[in-house]
N, C-alpha and C positions, 0 to 999 in steps of 0.2 A: 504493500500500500504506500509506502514511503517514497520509494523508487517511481511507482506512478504520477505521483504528488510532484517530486522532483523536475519527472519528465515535461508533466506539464506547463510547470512553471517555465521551463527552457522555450517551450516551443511558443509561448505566448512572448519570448524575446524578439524586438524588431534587429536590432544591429545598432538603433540608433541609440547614444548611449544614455541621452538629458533622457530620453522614454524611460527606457531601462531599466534606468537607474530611480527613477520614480516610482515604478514600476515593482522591482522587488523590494524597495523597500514598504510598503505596501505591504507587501508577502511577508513580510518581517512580522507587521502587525496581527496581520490574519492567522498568521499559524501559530501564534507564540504563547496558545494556551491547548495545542495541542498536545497527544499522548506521547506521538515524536519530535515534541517541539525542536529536542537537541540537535538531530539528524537534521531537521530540516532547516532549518536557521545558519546551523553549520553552512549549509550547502548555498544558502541565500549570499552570507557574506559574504562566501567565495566567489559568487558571481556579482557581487556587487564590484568588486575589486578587481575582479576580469574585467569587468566593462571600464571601468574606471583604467585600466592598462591601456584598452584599447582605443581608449580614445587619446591616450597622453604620446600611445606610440604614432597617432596618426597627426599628432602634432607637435614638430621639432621644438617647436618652443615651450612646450609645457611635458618634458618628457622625463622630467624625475618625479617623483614621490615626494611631500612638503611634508613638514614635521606635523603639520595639522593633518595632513592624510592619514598618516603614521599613527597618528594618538588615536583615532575613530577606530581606524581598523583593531587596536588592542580594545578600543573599548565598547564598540558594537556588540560584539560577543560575549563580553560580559556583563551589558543589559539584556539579551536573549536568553543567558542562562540565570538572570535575577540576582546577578551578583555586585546589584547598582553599590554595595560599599565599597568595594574595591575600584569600582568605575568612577564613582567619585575621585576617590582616593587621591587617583593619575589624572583626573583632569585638574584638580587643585593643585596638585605637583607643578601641572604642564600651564595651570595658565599664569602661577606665581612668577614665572620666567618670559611669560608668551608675548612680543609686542604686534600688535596687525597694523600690517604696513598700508593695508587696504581700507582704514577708518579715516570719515570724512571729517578733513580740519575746523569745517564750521558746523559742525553739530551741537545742536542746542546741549550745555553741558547743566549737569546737574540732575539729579533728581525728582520727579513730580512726583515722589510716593506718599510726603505726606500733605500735599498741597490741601487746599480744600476749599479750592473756587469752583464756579456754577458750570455748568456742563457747556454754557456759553462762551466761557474762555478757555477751556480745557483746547489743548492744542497738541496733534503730533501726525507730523509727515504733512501737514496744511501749510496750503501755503495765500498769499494775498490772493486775488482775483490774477492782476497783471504778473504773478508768478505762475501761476499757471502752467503745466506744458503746453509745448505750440507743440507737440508731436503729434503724427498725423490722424484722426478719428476716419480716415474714408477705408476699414481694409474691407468694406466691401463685402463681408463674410454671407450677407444671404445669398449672394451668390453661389449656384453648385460649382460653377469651374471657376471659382477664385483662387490665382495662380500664388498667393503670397508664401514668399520661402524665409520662415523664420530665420532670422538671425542675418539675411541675405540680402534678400529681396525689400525688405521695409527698412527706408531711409528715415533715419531720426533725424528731427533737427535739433540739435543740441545746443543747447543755452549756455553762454560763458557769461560766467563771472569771475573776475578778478579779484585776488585778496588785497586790499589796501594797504597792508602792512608791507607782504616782500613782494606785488605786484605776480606772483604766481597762478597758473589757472588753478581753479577749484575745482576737484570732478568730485561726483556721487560713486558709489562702488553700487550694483547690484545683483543677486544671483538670485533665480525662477526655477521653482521646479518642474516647468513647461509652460508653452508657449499663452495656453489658458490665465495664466498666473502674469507672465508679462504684458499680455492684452491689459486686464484688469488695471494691471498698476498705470499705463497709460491713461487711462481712461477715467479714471478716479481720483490718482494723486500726481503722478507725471514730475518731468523735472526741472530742476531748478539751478541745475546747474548741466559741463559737458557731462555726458552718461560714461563711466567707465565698467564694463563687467569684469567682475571677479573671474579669474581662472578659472577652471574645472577641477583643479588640482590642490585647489585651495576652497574647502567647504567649510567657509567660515561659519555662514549661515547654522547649518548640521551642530558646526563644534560649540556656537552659542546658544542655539536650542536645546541639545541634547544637556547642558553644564546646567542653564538656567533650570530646566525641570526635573533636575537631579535636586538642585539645591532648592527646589521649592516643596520638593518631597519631604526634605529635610529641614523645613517650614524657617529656613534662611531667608526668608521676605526679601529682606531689599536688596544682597546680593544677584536673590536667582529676578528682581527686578531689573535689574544691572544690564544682565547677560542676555536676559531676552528683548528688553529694549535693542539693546545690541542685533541680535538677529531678526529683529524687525524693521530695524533702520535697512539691512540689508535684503530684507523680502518686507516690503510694507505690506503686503495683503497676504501674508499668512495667516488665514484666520485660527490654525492652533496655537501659534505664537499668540496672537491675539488675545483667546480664551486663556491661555496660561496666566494671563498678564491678568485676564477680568479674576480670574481663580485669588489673584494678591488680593486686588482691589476690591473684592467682595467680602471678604473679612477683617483686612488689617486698611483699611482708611476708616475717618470718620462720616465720611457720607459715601453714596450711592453713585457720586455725581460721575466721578471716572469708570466705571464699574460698566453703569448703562451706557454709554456713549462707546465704549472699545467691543461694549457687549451687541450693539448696532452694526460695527463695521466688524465685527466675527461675520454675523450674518451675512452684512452684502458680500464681502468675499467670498462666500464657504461653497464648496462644489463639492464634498463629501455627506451625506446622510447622518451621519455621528457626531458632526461639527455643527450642522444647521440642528437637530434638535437638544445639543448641548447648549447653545445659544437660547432657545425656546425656554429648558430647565432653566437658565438663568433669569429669564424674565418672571418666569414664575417664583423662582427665591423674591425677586425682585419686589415683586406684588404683595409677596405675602411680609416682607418687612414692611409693606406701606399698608401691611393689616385691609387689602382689599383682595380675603381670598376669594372671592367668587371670579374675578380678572385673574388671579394666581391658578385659578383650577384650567383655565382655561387653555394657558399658554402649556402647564403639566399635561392636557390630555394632547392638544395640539404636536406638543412634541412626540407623541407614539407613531404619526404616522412616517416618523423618520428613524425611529428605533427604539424600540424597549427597551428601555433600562428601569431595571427597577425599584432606582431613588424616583423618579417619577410617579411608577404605581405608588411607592410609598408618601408619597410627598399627596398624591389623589385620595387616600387610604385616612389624611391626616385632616387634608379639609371638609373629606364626607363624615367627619368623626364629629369637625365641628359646625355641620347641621347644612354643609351650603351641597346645589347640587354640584357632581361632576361628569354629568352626560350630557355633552354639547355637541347637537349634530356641528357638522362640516359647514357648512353653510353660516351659522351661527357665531361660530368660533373666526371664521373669516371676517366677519362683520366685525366683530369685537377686536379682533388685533388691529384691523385696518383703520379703527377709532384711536387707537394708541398711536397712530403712526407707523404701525411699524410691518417691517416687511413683512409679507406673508409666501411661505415656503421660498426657494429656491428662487435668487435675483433671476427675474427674466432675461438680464443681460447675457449674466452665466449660460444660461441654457441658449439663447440666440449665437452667443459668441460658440458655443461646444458645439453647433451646429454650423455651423461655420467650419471649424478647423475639420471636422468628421470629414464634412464634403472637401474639403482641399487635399486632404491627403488620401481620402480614398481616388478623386481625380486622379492622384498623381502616382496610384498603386502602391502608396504606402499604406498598405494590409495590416500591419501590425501596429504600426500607430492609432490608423482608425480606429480599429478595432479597441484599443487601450481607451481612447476618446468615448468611442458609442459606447463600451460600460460605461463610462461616468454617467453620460448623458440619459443611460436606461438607470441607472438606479437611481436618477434625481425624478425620470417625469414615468417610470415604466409604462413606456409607450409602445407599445408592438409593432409597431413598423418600424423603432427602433431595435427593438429584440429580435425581427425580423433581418435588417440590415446584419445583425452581430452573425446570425447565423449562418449568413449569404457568405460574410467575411471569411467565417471559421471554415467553411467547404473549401475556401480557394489557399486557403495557407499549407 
């Protein structure tokens, strides 16, 4: 069964490695409370790190290993096997010495952890109006043969600013974990200064995610606030980073005010099912600290149609104790969030953008991409001519 499992996952490899590499680690997640978790995990990070070879050999400039690469790879493994002390351990080692050559010199410095102004001045990764990115909004994506070749084909216009102090250009560092994810950040926050991307070889992103939510396990608040600030300046629309951050802010600030507003753009970013109704769970803590459970029941039942988790049933289990209902047709529940403002399921953007990329790369007979796409895009709208499409894919590979 294991070797089945293995094989699978190989053959669901495109070549390409940003896929990829998104891709199993993904697989990292899904398998890692299985009976073979050890086998299979093993076998993930070895292909993690294949892929990651393979793309450093196909590029003369990026063809060693980085001491950040190096540190992941000793300590992937030792989150898969649950041995986050020792992972810790070596990323505390390794960042006591670590300096990133790739952190932008005018980044707002300091801490907002224990601010505690109105959600009207709460600021990050905002920028004026006239800041704005002028990057391009035409790519066209309803189109089925939209030719756009990530990373390629779509000219940035990049914004310079100069430091007034040594007259140096200013760039942004950024790193996507696909093309979904860079759309987004154009499109929402964009830049403000030249764009420089981060290496391949240097997943700094990874290395400040993975530190920050180690140390928030180990309820070092404003450390692992630090760290994932940090990995969010370099993925702004990570909505897990995001939710990590709402997880601080919902217990250790004195208001609510940062909490709802990162707990807002979790949501519009989010293109996973467990992120969009984690986002939901949070509105309904939300509600029920503003002591309005029957709004709190709502966004609790609300988030089932994105996944069961059973702090929800129980958080449901807690408001029908105290006398309110919690059976809200669909219909109803739409109505009610849409009075709060707030999104209801999956940014339509997300899904028009995932449809989009679906069609350019199937266009262009990348099968294995698509394919990686049309899942997402089936388990956010499970649309059967979606499920249809995945199946059509899966016969030609």
């Amino acid at each position: 069964m294991t070797d089945e499992i293995i094989k699978q996952i190989k053959r669901n490899l495109s070549g390409n490695p940003d896929l990829d590499r998104d891709y199993l680690v993904s697989q990292l997640d899904y398998y890692k409370n299985h009976e073979s978790a050890y086998e299979i995990i093993k076998e993930i990070s070895r292909l993690i790190w294949q892929s990651l070879d393979f793309y450093l050999d196909y590029n003369d400039n990026e063809s060693k290993k980085t001491n950040v690469s190096r540190i992941l790879d000793e300590v992937i493994p030792l989150i898969a096997n649950r041995d986050k002390k020792t992972a810790l351990e070596k990323l505390d080692n390794f960042m006591s010495y670590f300096v990133d050559k790739y952190e932008m010199g005018n980044i707002p410095k300091g801490s907002d952890f224990k601010s505690n102004r109105p959600i009207t001045e709460i600021q990050y990764m905002r920028y004026e109006e006239n800041k704005l990115s002028r990057s391009p909004r035409n790519y066209n994506l309803n189109q089925k043969k939209s030719r756009v070749n990530w990373k390629k084909d779509v000219k940035i216009n990049r914004i310079s600013e100069v430091d007034s102090e040594d007259n140096t250009l200013l760039k942004e560092y950024h790193s996507f974990l696909n093309p979904l994810e860079e759309i987004l950040f154009y499109q929402y926050i964009g830049l403000r200064n030249e764009l420089g991307y981060i290496p391949f070889n240097e997943p700094l992103f990874d290395l400040y995610y993975i530190y920050g939510t180690l140390l928030l396990e180990n309820d070092n608040f404003e450390k692992a606030e630090k760290y994932l600030l940090k990995a969010l300046r370099i993925n702004p629309v990570s909505s897990k980073t995001i939710l990590s951050l709402v997880d601080i802010y919902k217990s250790k600030t004195r208001t609510y005010n940062r909490f709802f507003l990162y707990n807002v753009d979790a949501l519009k970013f989010a293109y996973k099912n467990e992120d969009i109704a984690r986002a939901y769970r949070n509105f309904g803590f939300f509600y029920v600290e503003e002591n309005q459970l029957d709004i709190a029941a709502v966004f609790y039942d609300f988030s089932l149609n994105f996944d069961f988790n059973k702090q929800a049933f129980r958080e449901l289990e807690y408001i029908k104790s105290r006398g309110f209902n919690t059976e809200i047709s669909r219909k109803d529940a739409e109505r009610i969030i849409e009075s709060k403002s707030i999104q209801v399921g999956a940014n339509p953007f997300v899904l028009d953008t995932l449809k989009g990329i679906c069609a350019d790369l199937e266009y262009r007979k990348n099968y294995s991409g698509a394919l990686y796409f049309y899942r997402i895009l089936y388990d956010l709208t499970k649309d059967n001519i979606v499920l249809g499409k995945i199946n059509s894919i899966q016969n030609r590979i």
